[in-house]
N, C-alpha and C positions, 0 to 999 in steps of 0.2 A: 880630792877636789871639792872645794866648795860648789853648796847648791845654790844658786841666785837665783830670790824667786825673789825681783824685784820689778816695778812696774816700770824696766826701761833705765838703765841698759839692762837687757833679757842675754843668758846664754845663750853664743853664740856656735853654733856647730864646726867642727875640725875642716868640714869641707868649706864651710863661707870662708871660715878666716883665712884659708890658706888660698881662695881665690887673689887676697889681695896683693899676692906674693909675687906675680909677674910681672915680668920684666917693663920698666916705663914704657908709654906709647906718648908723643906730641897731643896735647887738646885738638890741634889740628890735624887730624889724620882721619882715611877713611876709617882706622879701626875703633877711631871713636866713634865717627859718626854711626857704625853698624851696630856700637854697644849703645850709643846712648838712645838711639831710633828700637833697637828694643827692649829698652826700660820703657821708653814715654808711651810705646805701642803696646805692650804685655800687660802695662798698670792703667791704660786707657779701656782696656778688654775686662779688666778685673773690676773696675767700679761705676764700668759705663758713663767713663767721662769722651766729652767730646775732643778734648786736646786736653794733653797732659804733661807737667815741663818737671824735671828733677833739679833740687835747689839746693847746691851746697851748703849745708850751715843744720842747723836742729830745727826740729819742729816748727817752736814759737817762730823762727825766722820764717818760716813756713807759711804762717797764720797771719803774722803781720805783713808777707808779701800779700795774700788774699784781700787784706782789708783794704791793703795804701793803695791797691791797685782797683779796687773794684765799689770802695768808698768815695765820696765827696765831704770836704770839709763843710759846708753848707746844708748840704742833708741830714737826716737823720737816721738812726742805727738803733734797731730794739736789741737788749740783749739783753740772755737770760740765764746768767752766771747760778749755781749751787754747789759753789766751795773754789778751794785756793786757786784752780785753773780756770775758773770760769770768771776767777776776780783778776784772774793776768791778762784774761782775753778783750775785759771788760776796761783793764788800765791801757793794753795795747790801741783797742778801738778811742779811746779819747785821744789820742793822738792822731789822729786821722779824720775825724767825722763828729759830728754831736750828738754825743752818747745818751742812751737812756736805759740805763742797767733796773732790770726788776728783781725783785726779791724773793726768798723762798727759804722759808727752817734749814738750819744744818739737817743734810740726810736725808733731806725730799728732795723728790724726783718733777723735772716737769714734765707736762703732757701737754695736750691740746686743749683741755679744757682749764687748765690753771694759766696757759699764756694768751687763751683767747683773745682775752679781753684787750690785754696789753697792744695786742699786734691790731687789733678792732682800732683802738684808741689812739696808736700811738703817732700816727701820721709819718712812720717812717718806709722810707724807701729801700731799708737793709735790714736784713735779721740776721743776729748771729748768735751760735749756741756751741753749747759743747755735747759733743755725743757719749762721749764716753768721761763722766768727772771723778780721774784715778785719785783723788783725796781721800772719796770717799769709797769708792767702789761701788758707781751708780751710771746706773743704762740710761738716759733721754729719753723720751717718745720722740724723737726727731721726726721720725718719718711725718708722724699727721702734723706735727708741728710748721715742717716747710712744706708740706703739701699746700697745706690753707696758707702761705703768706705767701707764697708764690701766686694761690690763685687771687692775691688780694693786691697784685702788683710789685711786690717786693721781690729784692735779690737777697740772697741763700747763703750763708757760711757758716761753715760746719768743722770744726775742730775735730777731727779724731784721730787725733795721735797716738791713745791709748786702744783705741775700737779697733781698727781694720788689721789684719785678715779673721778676727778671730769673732764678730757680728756683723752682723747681716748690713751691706750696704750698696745701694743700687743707687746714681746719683740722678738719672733718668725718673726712676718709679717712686723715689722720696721726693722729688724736685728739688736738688741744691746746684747751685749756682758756683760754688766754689769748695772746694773741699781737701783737707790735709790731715798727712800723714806721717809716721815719725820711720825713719830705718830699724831704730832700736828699739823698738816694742816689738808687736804681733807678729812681723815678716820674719823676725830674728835675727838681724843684721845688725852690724856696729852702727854707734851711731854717727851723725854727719851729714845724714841725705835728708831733705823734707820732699815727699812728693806731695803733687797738687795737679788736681781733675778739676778741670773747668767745663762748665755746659759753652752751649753756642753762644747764649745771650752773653755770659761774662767774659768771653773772648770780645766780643761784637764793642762791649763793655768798656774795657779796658785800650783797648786799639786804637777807639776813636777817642780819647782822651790826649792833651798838650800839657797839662799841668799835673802829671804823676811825680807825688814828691820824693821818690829818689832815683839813683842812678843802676845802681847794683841790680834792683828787687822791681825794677821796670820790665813788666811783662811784655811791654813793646820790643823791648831788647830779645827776651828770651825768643819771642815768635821770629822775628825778625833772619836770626841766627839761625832757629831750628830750621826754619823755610829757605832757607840758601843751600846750607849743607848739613843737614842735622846733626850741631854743633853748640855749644853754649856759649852765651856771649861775652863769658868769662872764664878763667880755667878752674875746672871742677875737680874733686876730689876725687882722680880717676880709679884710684886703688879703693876706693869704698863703692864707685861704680859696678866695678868686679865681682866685690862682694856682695851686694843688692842683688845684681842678677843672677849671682850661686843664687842666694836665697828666693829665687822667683822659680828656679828648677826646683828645688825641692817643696816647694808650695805646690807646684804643678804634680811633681812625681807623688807625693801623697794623697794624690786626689782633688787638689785645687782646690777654691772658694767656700763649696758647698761641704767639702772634708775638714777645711782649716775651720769653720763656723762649730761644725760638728765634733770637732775633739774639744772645742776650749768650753761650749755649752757644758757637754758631757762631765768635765774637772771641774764646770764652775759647781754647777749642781752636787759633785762627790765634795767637795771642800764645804762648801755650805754646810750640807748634812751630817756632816762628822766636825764638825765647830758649836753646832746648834746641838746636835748630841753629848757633847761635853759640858755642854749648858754656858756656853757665849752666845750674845747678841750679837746681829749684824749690826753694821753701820747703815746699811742701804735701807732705804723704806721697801716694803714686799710691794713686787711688781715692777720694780727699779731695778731689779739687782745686774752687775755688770758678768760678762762674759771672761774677763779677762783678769779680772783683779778683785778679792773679797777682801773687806773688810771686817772686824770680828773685836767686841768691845771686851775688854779686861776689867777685872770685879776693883781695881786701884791703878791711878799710876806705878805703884811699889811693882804690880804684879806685869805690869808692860815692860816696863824694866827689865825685871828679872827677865820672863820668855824668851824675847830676844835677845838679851845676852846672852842666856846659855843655848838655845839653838845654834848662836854662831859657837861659843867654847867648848859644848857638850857633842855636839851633832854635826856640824859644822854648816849650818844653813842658815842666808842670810835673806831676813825680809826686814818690810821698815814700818814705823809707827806712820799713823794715822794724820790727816791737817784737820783744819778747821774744828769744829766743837768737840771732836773726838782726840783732839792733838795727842793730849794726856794720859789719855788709856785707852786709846785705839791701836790695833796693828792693821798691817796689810800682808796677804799674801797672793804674789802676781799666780796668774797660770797662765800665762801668754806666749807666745813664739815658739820654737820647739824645747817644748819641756818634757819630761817623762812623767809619768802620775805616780812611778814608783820614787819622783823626787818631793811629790805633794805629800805620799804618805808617809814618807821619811819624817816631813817638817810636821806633819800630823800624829803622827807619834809621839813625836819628841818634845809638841805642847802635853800632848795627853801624858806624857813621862813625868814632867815638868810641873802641872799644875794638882798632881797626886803625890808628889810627894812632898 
């Protein structure tokens, strides 16, 4: 068996996959309505969103329902991209609103006191950030980040496709307004679902809105639907639904939220330590570093090459190189969704095998 320790799609466990194996049900039926009512209810409980809708399609479709719905083309949008995902989130938002992307070195981290100033200045009405930027293998300060634009008037979107279940996220006690999430990351589900936690205000938001510019990814529709018969307003990918919800048992049966945060800390911190001990650099800046996915710099391109080639030829474990200013002689190695740490130190070995001889 290969070991995939990629940031998404993550290995996926014999019980999820085999949830998707039963037999069809109609999108119209009560037994959708009792699966889909507890995803939206299980995932509303998990990150303290006030309503919560499941959206066929990946992520990004996920992020960009958030924006087109909770955006205006007239207003304005702080955003504060640090690497390839936080520059898709930032090309996503120009299509919806009048962008204002700020900047930041490959490999730094923002906080509240590097966007201060931005969100002070910028006169806009939306902030949106990335929690988790799997590029590089880098944590946000999100929380003080939307704490303070919330209290400055502004609404909240927060990307973390890569982050949840595996960091810390309260969408109440951060203050975010909108928030998403990917199947195939942290939960450890195929991918295909984007979930999304909305506060009151971004329901209130979006509702009273006539000019949402599309049809599909209209929240109106989704609420619309759920509130008749807790149903979609479209037909969902009901065999990945199955699968989502294995995966929300076994979130549950290991302990839930506060276990799933605590195993992926736990791997990030052993991966760290034994990268840095063989004498790699991180990608992240210290005090950044991500939960779910490290980063780890190569002394050459020649030598990033090599690693990951023979970890897949020699060992048979597959991880991926690096974006942005590390493209060249960075790698990554995920720890996210259910992994085993006896699969980290396989791939851990297998550099230390690798770069000794």
């Amino acid at each position: 068996m290969t070991i995939l320790l990629t940031p998404g799609p993550v290995s996926v466990l014999e019980e999820i996959r085999m949830a998707q194996t039963k037999e069809m049900i109609t999108h119209r039926s009560k037994e959708l309505s009792e699966l889909y009512n507890d995803l939206c209810t299980r995932f509303s409980k998990y990150v303290n969103a006030d309503k919560s809708y499941m959206i066929t399609g990946s992520g990004a479709l996920g992020l960009e329902t958030l924006i087109l719905n909770l955006c205006k083309k007239e207003e304005k949008a702080v955003c504060f991209p640090n690497g390839d995902f936080g520059d898709k989130m930032v090309l996503t938002a120009k299509v919806y609103t009048n962008t204002l992307p700020q900047t930041i070195e490959g490999g730094k981290g923002w906080n509240l006191e590097r966007a201060k100033e931005a969100i002070d200045n910028s006169d806009a009405q939306v902030m949106i950030c990335v929690y988790n930027e799997t590029g590089y293998g880098i944590r946000n300060h999100i929380k003080e980040m939307c704490k303070y634009a919330k209290s400055k008037g502004m609404f909240t979107i927060v990307d973390a496709i890569s982050a949840w279940p595996g960091i810390e996220m309260d969408m109440k006690e951060f203050g975010i307004d909108g928030f998403v999430t990917g199947s195939q990351k942290g939960i450890g589900a195929p991918p295909g679902v984007a979930m999304l936690g909305l506060s009151k205000e971004a329901v209130e938001r979006f509702s009273n809105r006539d000019d949402t510019p599309s049809y599909y990814m209209d929240l109106k529709r989704h609420r619309k639907r759920f509130d008749k018969d807790m149903q979609t307003p479209n037909t969902p990918a009901i065999s990945l639904f199955w699968a989502l919800q294995k995966a929300f048992d076994v979130l549950d049966r290991k302990g839930g939220i506060p276990a799933a945060i605590k195993r992926h800390e736990e791997a990030a911190i052993h991966v760290r330590k034994r990268l840095t001990d063989m004498g790699f650099g991180l990608t992240a800046e210290k005090g950044f570093e991500s939960n779910t996915v490290t980063g780890f710099v190569c002394k050459s391109p020649e030598q990033t090459k090599e690693i990951k080639k023979r970890l897949m030829d020699e060992f048979d474990v597959k991880i991926v190189g690096c974006r942005g200013v590390y493209k060249d002689n960075g790698l990554r190695i995920a720890h996210m969704g259910n992994f085993e740490m006896s699969w980290l130190d396989t791939c851990l070995d297998g550099i230390g095998k690798i770069i000794t001889k």
